[in-house]
PAZAPA-4460 file (N, C-alpha, C; in steps of 0.05 Angstrom, whole numbers, plus 32768, in hexadecimal, padded with zeros to 4 digits):
% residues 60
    n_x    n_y    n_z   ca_x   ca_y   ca_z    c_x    c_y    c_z   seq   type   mol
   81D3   7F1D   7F45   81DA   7F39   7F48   81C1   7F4B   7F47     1      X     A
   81C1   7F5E   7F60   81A3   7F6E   7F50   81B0   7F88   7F5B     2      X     A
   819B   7F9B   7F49   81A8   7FB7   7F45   8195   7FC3   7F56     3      X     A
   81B2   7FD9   7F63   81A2   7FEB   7F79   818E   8002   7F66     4      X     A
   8175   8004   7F7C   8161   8016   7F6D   816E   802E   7F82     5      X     A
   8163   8049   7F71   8169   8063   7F79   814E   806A   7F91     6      X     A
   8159   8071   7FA8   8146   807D   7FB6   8133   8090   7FAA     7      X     A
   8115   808B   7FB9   8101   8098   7FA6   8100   80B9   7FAF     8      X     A
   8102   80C2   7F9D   8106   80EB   7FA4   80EA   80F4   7FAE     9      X     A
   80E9   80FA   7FCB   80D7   8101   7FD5   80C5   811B   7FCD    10      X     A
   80AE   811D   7FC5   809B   8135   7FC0   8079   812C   7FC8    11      X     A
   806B   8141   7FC7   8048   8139   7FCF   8049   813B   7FB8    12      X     A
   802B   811B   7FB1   8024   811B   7F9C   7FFF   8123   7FA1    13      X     A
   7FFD   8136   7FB1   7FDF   8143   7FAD   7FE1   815A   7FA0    14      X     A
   7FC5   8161   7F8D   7FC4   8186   7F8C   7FCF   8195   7F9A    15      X     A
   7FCF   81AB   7F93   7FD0   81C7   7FA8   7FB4   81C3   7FBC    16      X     A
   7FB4   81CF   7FD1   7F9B   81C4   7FE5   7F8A   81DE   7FD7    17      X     A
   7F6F   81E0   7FDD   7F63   81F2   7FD8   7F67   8209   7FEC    18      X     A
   7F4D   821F   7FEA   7F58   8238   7FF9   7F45   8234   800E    19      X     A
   7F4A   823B   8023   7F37   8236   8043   7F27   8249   8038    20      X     A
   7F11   8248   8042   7F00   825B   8052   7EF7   8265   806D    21      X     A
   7EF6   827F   807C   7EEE   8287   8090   7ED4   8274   8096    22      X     A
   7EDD   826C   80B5   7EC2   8263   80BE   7EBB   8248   80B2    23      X     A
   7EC9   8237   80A2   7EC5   821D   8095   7ED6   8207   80A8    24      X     A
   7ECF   81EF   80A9   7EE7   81DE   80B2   7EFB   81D6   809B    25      X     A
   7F07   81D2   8096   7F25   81CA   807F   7F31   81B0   808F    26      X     A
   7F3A   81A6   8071   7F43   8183   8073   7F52   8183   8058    27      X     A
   7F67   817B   8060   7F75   817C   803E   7F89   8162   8046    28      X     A
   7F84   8151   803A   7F9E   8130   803B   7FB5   8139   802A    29      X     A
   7FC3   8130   8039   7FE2   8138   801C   7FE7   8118   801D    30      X     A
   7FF3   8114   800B   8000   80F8   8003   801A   8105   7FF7    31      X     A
   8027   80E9   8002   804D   80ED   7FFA   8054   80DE   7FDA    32      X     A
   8064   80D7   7FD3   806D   80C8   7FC1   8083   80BA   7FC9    33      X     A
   808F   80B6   7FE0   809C   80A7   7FF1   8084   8098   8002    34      X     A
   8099   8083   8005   808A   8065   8019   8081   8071   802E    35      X     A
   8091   8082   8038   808E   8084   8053   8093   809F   805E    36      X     A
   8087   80B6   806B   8088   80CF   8072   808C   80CC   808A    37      X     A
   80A5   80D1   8096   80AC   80D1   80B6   80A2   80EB   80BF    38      X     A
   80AC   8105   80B9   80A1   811D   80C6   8094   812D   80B0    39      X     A
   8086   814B   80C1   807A   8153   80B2   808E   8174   80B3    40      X     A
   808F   8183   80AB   809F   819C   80B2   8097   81B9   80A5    41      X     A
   8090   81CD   80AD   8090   81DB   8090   80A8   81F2   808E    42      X     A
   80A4   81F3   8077   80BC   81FB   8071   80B9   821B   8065    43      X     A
   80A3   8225   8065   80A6   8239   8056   8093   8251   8063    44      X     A
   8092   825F   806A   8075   8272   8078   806E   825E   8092    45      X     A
   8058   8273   8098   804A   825D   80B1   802F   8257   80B2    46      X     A
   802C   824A   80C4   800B   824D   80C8   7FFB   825F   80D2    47      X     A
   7FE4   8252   80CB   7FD2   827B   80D6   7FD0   827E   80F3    48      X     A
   7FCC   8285   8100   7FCD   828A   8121   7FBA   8274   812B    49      X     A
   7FC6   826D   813E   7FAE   8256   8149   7FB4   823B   8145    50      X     A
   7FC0   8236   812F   7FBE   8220   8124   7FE5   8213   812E    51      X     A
   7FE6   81FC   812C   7FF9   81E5   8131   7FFF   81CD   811A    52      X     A
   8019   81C6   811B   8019   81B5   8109   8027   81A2   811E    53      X     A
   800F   8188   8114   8020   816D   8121   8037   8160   8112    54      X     A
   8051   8162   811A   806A   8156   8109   8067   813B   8101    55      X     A
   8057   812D   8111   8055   8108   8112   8035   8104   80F5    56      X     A
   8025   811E   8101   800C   810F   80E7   800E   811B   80CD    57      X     A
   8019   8133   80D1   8013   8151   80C6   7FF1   8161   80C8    58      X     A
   7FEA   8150   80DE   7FD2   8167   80E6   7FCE   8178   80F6    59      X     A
   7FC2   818E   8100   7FBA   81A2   8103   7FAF   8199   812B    60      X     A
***
């Protein structure tokens, strides 16, 4: 007999990213706490003009 485990509750387990700077390049990795991150989405505000989010990498 083996016992079902509870699906693992998805959240990022990085910092807060730091703050850009004008005129700098920016790179920030997020890591999941799930196996596996199918999409990327945001959910809240947007991005600054110019910019794109890839749904498949979550890059820019």
């Amino acid at each position: 007999m083996t016992k079902d485990r509870p699906a693992p509750k998805p959240g990022f387990t990085t910092p807060q990213p730091p703050d850009a700077r004008v005129g700098t390049l920016y790179a920030f990795k997020v890591t999941s706490s799930t196996p596996r991150t199918v999409r990327y989405e945001i959910t809240s505000g947007s991005l600054p003009a110019g910019l794109t989010l890839d749904k498949d990498t979550g890059g820019s």
